[in-house]
N, C-alpha and C positions, 0 to 999 in steps of 0.2 A: 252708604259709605260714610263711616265716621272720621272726622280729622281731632286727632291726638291734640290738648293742650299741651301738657308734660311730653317729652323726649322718650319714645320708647326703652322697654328695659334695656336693651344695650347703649341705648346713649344716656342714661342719667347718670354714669360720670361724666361726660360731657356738660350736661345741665348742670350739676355740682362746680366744675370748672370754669364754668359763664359767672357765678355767682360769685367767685375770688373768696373766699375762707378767710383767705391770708388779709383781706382788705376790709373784714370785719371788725378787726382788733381798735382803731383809732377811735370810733363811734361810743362803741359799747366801753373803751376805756374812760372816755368825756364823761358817760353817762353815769358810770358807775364815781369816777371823781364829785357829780352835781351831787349824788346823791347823799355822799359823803359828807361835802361840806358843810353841812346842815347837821348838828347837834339836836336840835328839837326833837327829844323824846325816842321812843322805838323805831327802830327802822325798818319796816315792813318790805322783810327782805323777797317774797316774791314777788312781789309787783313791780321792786328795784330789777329782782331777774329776768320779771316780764319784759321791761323797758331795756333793759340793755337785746334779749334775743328781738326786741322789734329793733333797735338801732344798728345791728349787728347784721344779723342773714336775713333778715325783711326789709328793709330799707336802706340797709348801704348792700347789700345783695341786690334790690332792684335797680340800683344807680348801677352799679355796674353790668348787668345786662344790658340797661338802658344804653349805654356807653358803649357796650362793645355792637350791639346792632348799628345804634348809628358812625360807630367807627370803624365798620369791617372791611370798608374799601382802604384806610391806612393799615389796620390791620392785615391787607394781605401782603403788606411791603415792609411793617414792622417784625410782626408777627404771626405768619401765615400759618401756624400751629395751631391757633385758637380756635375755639370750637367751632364759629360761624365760617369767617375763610375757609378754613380746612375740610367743609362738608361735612363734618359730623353731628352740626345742628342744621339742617338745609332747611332751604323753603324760609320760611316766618315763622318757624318754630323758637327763633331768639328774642323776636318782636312779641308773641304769644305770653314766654315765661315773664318778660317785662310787665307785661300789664296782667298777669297772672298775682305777680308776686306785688306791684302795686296796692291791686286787689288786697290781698290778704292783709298785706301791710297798714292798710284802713283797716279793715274789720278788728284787728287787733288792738289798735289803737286807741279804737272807741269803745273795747272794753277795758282799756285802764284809766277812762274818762276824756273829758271835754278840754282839758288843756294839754294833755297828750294828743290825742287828735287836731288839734290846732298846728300842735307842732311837727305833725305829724305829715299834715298838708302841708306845711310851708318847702319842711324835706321834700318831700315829693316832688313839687315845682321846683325847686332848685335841681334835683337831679333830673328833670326831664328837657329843663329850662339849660342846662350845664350841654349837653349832648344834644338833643335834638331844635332841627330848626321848626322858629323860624330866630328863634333866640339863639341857640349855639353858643353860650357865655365860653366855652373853650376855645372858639377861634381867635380868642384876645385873651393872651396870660395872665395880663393883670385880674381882669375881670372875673375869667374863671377858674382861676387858683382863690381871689376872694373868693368866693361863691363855696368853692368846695372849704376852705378855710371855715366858715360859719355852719358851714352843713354837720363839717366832720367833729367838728371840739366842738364851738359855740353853744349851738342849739340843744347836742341833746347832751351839755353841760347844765345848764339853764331849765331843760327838763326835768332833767333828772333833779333836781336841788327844787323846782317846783312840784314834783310830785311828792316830795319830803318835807316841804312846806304846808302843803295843802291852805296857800293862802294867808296862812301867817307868818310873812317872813320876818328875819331877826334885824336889828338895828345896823346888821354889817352887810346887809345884802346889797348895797351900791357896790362896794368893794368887791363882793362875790361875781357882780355880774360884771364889773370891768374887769377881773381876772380872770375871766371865760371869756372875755372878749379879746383881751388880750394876746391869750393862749390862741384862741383861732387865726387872730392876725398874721400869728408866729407861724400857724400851719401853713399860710400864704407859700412860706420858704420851703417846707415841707415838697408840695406840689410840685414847686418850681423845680426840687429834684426828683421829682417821678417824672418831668417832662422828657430827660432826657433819655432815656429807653427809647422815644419815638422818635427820637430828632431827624433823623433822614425822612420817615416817611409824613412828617408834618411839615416839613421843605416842601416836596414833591405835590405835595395836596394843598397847600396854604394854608394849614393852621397855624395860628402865628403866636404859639407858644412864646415864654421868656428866654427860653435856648435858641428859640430862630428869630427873634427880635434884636436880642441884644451879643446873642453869641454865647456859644459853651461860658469863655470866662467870668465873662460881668455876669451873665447870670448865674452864676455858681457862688459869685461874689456878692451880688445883690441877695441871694439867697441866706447865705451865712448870717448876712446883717440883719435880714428882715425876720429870722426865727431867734438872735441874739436880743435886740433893743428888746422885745415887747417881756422878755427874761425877766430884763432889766426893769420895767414898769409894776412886773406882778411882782419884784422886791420890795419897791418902793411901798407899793399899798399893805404889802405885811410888815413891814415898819414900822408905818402909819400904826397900824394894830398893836405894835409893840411883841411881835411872832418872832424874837429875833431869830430862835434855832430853823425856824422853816426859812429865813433868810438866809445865815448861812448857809444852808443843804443847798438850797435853789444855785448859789456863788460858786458852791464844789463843781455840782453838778453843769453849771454854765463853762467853769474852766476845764472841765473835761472838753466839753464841747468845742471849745476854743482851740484846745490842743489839737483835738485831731482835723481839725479844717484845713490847714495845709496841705495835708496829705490832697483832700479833697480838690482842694485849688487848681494843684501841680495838675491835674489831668481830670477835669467833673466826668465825662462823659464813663470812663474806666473808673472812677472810684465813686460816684454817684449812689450804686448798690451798698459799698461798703459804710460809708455814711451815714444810707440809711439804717442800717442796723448796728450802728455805735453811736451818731449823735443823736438821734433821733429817738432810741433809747432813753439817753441820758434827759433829754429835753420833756419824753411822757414821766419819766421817775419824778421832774421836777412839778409837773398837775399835780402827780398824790401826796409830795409832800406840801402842794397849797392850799390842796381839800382838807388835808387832815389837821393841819394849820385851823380852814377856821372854823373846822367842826370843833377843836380845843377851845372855841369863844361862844358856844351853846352851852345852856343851860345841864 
């Protein structure tokens, strides 16, 4: 008798749905930003491709199985639809795909070199390090919205601009790497509204999210603030550069933002979703106009 890694043919939608698509996009947008910001000569657009399809459905794909196995007892009070609660991944077939795609997520890594692969495992530990115990960095908001913050922007910002580097970075790359840092800080806020989809069943279970710490409003409000300042920093440093046009765009695009956060205010748990997909928009718009910013300062 054999036992199946992958989810049989009728469940690899299922399998596909464990792996969230839709939560691919933050990773591979960092990544393809790092890669940008770097002017230094050709851009060696498949390997740019390669790193974004590992930051994207290989490694933020593995976070998120990671995640849903060791969260499927909230999830069956969040969201009892999802593949593992709902029996359409039974058994450890959710635990399997995790270290399946783990798996792969190295091997692939290590053919786009030894400083992808670096960063490669770092990802890894934080998304296993993020979900499972004995670490659990999600049962502490603060902690595990960090974690995901650097995971998701930071790092494979910072890759990506290193694999386009190849070791000889430009005289602006302090700046480069405090405005990938910064940008991850700001996804801190990010998190803090994806916490609230779970909020009742992270009560019930004790995780102690920024929504059950401090409550729907402050955290909705500490939210707003903590994706506005660090805006406000990656101005500062393109200033410094004398970028003024990527500083106004980043100012447009921040008072977009600004505009619609009331809405948000008035009710986070109800407007949470909507949010995400206007300010949170506006906020990625403003990465590519700080990539392309100081890729204008390369050679």
């Amino acid at each position: 008798m054999t036992v199946a890694v992958w989810p049989s043919a009728m469940n690899l939608r299922a399998g596909l749905e464990l792996l969230k698509p839709i939560t691919w996009f933050p990773p591979m947008w960092a990544y393809g930003c790092g890669a940008l910001s770097l002017g230094s000569g050709p851009t060696p657009w498949l390997t740019v491709l390669a790193g974004m399809v590992l930051a994207g459905p290989l490694l933020c794909g593995t976070s998120q199985a990671v995640n849903d196995w060791f969260d499927r007892h909230v999830d069956a009070i969040n969201e009892p639809q999802r593949p593992i609660p709902s029996g359409r991944l039974p058994g450890t077939q959710g635990l399997r795909i995790a270290c399946l795609w783990s798996a792969l997520s190295l091997l692939v890594a290590g053919l786009l070199g030894p400083t992808v692969f670096i960063a490669s495992l770092l990802g890894l530990a934080l998304a296993w390090g993020y979900s499972a115990p004995p670490f659990r960095f999600k049962n502490n908001g603060w902690l595990g919205n960090a974690a995901c913050g650097f995971a998701y922007e930071t790092l494979p910002w910072l890759t990506g601009a290193a694999v386009i580097a190849g070791g000889f970075w430009p005289d602006y790359s302090l700046s480069l790497i405090a405005i990938a840092t910064l940008y991850g800080l700001g996804a801190h806020g990010i998190m803090t509204l994806n916490d609230f989809k779970a909020l009742e069943g992270d009560r019930r279970l004790g995780v102690a999210s920024l929504p059950v710490q401090l409550g729907p409003a402050r955290a909705a409000q500490l939210a707003c603030v903590v994706m506005a300042l660090p805006q406000l920093g990656v101005m500062l440093f393109l200033h410094q550069l004398q970028l003024t046009w990527a500083v106004i765009t980043i100012a447009a695009l921040l008072l977009g933002q600004l505009a619609a956060m009331p809405r948000l205010l008035r009710d986070p748990q109800r407007y949470a979703p909507w949010y995400n997909g206007v300010g949170v928009t506006l906020y990625v718009l403003g990465m590519l106009a700080a990539a392309l910013a100081l890729r204008s300062l390369g050679p």
